[in-house]
N, C-alpha and C positions, 0 to 999 in steps of 0.2 A: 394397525401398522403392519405394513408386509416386512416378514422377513426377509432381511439380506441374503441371496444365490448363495453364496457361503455356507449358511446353516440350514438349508433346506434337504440335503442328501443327507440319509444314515450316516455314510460312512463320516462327515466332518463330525456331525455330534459326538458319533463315539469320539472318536477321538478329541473333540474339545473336553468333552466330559471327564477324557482317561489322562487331559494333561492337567484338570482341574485338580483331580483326585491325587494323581502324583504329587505337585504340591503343595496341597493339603497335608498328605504324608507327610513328606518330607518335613514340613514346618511342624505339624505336631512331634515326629520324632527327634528335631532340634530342639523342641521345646522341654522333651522328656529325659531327653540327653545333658540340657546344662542342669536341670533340675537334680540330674543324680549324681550331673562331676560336682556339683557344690556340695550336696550330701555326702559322698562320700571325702573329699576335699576337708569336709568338719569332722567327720567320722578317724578321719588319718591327723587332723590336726588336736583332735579332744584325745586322741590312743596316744600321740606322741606326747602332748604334752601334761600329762594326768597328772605327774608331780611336780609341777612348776609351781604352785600357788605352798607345796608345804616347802620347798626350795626358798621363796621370796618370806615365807612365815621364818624359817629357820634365820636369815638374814637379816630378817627386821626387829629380831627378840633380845639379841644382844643392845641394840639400839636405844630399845625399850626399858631394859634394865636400868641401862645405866643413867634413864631418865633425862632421854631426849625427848626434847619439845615438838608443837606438831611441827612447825615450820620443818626442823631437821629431818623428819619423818616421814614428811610431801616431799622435801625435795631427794630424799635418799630412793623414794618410789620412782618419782619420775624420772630419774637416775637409770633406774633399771629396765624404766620402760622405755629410754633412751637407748639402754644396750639392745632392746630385743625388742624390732619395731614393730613387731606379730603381738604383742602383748600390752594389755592397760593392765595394771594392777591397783585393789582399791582394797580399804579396810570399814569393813563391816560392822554395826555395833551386832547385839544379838539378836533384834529384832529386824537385820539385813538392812540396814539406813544408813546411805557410805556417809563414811566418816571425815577420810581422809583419801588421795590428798586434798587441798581445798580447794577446790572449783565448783562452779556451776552446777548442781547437779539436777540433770531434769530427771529423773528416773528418782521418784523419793523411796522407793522398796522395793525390794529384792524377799521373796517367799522364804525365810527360813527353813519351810519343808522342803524347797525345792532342794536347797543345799543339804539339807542333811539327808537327802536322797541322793545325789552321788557322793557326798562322803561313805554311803554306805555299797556304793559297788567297787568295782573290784577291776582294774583297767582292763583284761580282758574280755569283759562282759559289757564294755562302754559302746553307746550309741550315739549317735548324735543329739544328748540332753543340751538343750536350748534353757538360754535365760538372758534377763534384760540386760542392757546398756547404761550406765548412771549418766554418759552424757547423753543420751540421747532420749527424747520424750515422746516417740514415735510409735511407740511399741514394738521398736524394731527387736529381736532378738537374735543370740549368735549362742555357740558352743563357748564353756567357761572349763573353770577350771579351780576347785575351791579347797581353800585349808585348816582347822581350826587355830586360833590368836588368841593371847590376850591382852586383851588394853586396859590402859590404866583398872587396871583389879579387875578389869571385868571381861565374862567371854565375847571375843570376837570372831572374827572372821578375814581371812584374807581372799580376795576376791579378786581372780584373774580372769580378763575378756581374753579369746585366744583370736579376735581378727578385729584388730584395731583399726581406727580409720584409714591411715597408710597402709593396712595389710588389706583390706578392702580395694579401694585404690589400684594398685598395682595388681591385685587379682582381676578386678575388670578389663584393665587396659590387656593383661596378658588373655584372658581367657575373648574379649574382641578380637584381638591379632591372630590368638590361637584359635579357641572352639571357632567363633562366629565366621573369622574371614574361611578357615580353613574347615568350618562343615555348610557353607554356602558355597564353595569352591566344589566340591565332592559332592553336597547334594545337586548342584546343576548338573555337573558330571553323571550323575545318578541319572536325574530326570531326564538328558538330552538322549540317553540309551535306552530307560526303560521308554518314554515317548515314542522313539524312532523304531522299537522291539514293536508296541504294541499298536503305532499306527500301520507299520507291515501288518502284523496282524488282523488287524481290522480291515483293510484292504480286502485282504485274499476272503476273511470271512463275507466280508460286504457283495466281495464279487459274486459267490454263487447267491446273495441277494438279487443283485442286481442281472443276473442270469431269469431268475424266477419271474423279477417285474417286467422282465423285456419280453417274456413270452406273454406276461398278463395284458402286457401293450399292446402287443400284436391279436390278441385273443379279444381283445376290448373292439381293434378299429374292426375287425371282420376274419382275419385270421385265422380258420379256426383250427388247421394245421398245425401251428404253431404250441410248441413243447419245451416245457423247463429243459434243463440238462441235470441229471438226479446224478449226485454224489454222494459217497458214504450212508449211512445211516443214521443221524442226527435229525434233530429238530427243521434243521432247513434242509435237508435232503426228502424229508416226510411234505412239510410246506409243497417243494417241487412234487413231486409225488400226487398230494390233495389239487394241486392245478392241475396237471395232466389229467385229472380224473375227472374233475370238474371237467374240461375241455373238453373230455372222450362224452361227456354225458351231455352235453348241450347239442355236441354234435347226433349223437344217437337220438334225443330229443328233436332236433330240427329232420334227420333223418325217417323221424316216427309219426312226425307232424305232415312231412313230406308225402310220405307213404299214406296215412290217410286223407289228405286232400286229393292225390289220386282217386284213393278207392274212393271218396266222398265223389267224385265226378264220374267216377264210373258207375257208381251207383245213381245217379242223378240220370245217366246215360239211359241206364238199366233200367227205372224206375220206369225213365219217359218210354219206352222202348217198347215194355210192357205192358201199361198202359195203353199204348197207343194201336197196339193191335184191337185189343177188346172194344175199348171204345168207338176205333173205327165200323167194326164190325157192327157192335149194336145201332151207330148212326146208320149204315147201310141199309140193312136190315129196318131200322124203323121207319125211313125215309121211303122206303120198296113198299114197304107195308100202306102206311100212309099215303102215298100215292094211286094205290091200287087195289087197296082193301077191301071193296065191294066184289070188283072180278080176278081177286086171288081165292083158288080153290081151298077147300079148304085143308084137303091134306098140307098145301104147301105153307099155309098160315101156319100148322101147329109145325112145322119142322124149321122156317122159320123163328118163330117162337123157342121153340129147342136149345137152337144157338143162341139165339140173345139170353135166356138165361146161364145156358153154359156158360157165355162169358161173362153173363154179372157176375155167377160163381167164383168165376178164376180175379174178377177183380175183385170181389169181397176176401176170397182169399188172400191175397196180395195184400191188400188193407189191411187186416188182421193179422199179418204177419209182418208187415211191417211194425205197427202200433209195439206186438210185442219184442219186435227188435229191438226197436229202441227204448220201451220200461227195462232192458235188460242192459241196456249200453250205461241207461243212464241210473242205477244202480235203485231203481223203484221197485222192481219185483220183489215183494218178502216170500222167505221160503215157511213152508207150512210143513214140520218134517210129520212124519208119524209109520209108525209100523205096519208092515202090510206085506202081503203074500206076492212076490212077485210072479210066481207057476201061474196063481192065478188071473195076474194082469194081463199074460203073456195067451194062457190058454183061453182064457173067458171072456177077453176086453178084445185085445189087439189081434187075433186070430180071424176073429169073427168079423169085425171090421172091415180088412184089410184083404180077404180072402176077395171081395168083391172087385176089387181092382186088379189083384191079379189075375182073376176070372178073365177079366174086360182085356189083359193086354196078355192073356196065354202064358201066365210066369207061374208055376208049381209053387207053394208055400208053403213050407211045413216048421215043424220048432222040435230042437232036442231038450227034452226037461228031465233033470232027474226025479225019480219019485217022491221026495220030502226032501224041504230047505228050511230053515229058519227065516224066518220073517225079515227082510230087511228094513232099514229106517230112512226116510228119503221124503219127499215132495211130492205126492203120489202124482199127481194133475202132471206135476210139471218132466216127469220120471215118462209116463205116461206120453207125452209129447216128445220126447226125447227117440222115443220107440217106434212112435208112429211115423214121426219123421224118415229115421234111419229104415223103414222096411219101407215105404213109402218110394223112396229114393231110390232105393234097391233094386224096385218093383221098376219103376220109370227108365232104367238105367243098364237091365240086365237083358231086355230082349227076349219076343216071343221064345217058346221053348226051353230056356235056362229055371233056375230055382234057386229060391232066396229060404233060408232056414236060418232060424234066431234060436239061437243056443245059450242055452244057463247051467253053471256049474259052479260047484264049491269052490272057492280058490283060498285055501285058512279061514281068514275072520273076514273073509269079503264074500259076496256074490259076483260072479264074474260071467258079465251078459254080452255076447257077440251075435251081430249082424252079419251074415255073408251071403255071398253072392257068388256066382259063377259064370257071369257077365263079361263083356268087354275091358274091361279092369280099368284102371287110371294111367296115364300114362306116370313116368317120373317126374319131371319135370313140372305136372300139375298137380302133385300132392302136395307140395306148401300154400298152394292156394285156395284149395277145395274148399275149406271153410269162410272165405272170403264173401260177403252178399253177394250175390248176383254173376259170381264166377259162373262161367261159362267152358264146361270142358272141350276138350278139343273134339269128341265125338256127340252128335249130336242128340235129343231125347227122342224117344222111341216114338214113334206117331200116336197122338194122342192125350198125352202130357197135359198135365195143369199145374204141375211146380210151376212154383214162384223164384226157386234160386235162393231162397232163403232159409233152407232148412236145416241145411249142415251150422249155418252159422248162428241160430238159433240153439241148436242141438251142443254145441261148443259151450255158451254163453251160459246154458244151466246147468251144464257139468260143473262150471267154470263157479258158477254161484254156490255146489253144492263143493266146493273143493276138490273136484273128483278132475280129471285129464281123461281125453279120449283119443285111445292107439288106432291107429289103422295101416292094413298093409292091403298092397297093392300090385298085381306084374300085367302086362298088357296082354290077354288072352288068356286069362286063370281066374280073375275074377276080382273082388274086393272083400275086404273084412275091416267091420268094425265094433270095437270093443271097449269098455267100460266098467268099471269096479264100484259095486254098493256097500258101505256095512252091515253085516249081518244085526242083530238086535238082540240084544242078551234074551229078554226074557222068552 
């Protein structure tokens, strides 16, 4: 069953809940309130009248003496309880079994103990001690009032109730008129202020609720603008706060998703782009060939031939760096750490390699190594590629005549390895991109070139796997530098 418009907004709950609870209150404290005016009501009437019962004993012994009958006895009692309509007064044998006067009595016993338990106290130590009613067979009990007798030779008891039926009676009537009309007067009064206190209340608290869902609205249909208004430092100030952030992070998210759909088509661009040279070439070329292969000399066959494997080259490169692009995007590379001399990698591995290509485009190559390092701990392979890349790039990028020098030095508990150049340098505005696939600087590669475009951001991606961050600095006509931090290796 749908709930009623009515109790569907916070704000009515609370406040139907907070006029529940009011009076709830209220009635239980009404109910706590007559409970303690009749207690203490008994307590002020058992204190006042403590020696009434040895008053009606002292009154009724001269009677007794002189050997008056019960008749004269009842009716001399009910005499007295005619004078004082707060009071029934009864005579007890010793075993508390009224006696007299003669009536009805539904209450066949009265506890002896009980009686001789406040005969034994003292009026200013009196509580409200309860004990039964001889008319009445209910179990009703009230505050009494008792005195030692004796009757015909033997011990009695005089036994006064201090709230007779008439004194019952008019207590009720008075305590309706007073407590009941006049604490439901006061508690409405009560409840129609604290109510009206605490639905203001709950208003103002609700509203910066209702501040918070209206931007969650707005943020739900498309919005994404759309901001709590944060107040104070509380629990719903925090709530606004947790959406704003959520908001800022969906949006940065849609903005990151954004940004690689781009680059995902720029690469797709890039991809076809590169591709499409080599392949073209090798169609040409084989089609020339194939056509004319009997009266193509032979010098021009193997030069021919030349190119088309240079460009298988460049497209198996391209391949193979693509592949490991993305085992790196998509979090498939395991790293293989282990200790190892990087002097040695740098002087005996990547020197020697590398020198070949800058033979080929006129670039000077050299390396600053200090004379002993401690072994660092790293991915050798992958460490290795990282190096090759970065002087590779360098080499392509710095122009006949310039020099690229890969320098390693102690930096504390690191190895600190930089790439630089003295090249045409980066512009500004293209160093957040550089690591980008298939970015393309604004100056173009040196003739000759078989980069793929993918090297930096390879280069990134295993830094990035080894926890490591790669700096680079840059000014247009000074050159490039790139840098990198390994852990040295205890033993």
């Amino acid at each position: 069953m749908k709930k009623p418009r009515l109790f569907r907004t916070l704000y009515s709950r609370l406040a139907l809940t907070f006029a529940c609870a009011i009076f709830l209150f209220l009635g239980i404290q009404f109910f706590v309130l007559h409970y303690l005016w009749l207690r203490a009501e008994h307590e002020r009437s058992q204190r006042v009248n403590w020696g009434v019962a040895s008053v009606i004993a002292r009154h009724l012994t001269p009677l007794v003496q002189r050997g008056a009958d019960e008749a004269a006895v009842s009716a001399e009692i009910l005499r007295l309880s005619e004078l004082n309509p707060i009071i029934e007064a009864y005579i007890l044998d010793e075993n508390g079994r009224p006696v007299l006067p003669r009536i009805l009595f539904k209450t066949k016993h009265v506890p002896p103990a009980l009686l001789e338990q406040v005969l034994a106290l003292q009026p200013n130590r009196t509580f409200p001690i309860y004990g039964p009613t001889p008319r009445r067979g209910d179990g009703y009990s009230t505050v009494f009032s008792v005195s030692r007798f004796v009757w015909r030779n033997k011990p009695a008891y005089v036994y006064v109730i201090l709230d007779s039926s008439r004194n019952r009676y008019t207590s009720q009537v008075l305590l309706q008129t007073y407590l009941l009309f006049g604490g439901m007067f006061s508690s409405a009064i009560i409840a129609f202020f604290a109510i009206g206190l605490g639905c203001t209340l709950f208003f103002f608290i609700t509203k910066r609720f209702r501040s918070v869902t209206a931007a969650v609205r707005e943020i739900a249909q498309g919005n994404l603008n759309a901001r709590a208004i944060v107040q104070g430092d509380d629990e719903i100030a925090e709530l606004g706060t947790k959406v704003n952030q959520m908001a800022d992070t969906i949006t940065a998210s849609i903005d990151t998703i954004n940004a690689k759909d781009r680059l995902r088509r720029e690469m797709v661009a890039s991809i076809s782009h590169d591709l499409r040279g080599p392949v073209a070439s090798l169609k040409a070329y084989l089609e020339s060939l194939l056509s004319r292969f009997r009266s193509t000399p032979e010098d021009e066959k193997e030069r021919k031939l030349q190119v088309m494997a240079k460009n298988t080259q460049m497209l198996s490169a391209l391949l193979d760096e693509l592949f490991e692009l993305s085992k790196l995007d998509a979090n498939e590379a395991k790293l293989e750490p282990e200790a190892f001399s990087i002097l040695d990698m740098v002087s005996e591995e990547l020197l020697l390699r590398c020198n070949i290509l800058a033979d080929e485009l006129g670039v000077k190559l050299n390396a600053e190594l200090p004379e002993a390092l401690p072994r660092v701990y790293a991915d050798f392979r992958m460490i290795y590629r990282v190096l090759s890349n970065l002087v590779e790039n360098a080499l392509r990028y710095s122009g006949a005549g310039s020099s690229v020098c890969v320098c390693v030095k102690r930096d504390g508990e690191m190895a600190k390895v930089t790439v630089r150049d003295n090249g045409a340098g980066i512009a500004p505005e293209d160093l957040p991109r550089i690591f980008d696939p298939f970015f393309t600087r604004n100056n173009a590669r040196t003739k000759g070139s078989t980069g793929t475009g993918l090297g930096l951001a390879i280069v990134k991606k295993i830094l990035e796997l080894h926890g490591r961050q790669i700096e680079v600095s840059s000014a247009p006509g000074r050159g490039t530098s790139f840098s990198f931090l390994l852990p040295l290796h205890d033993s």
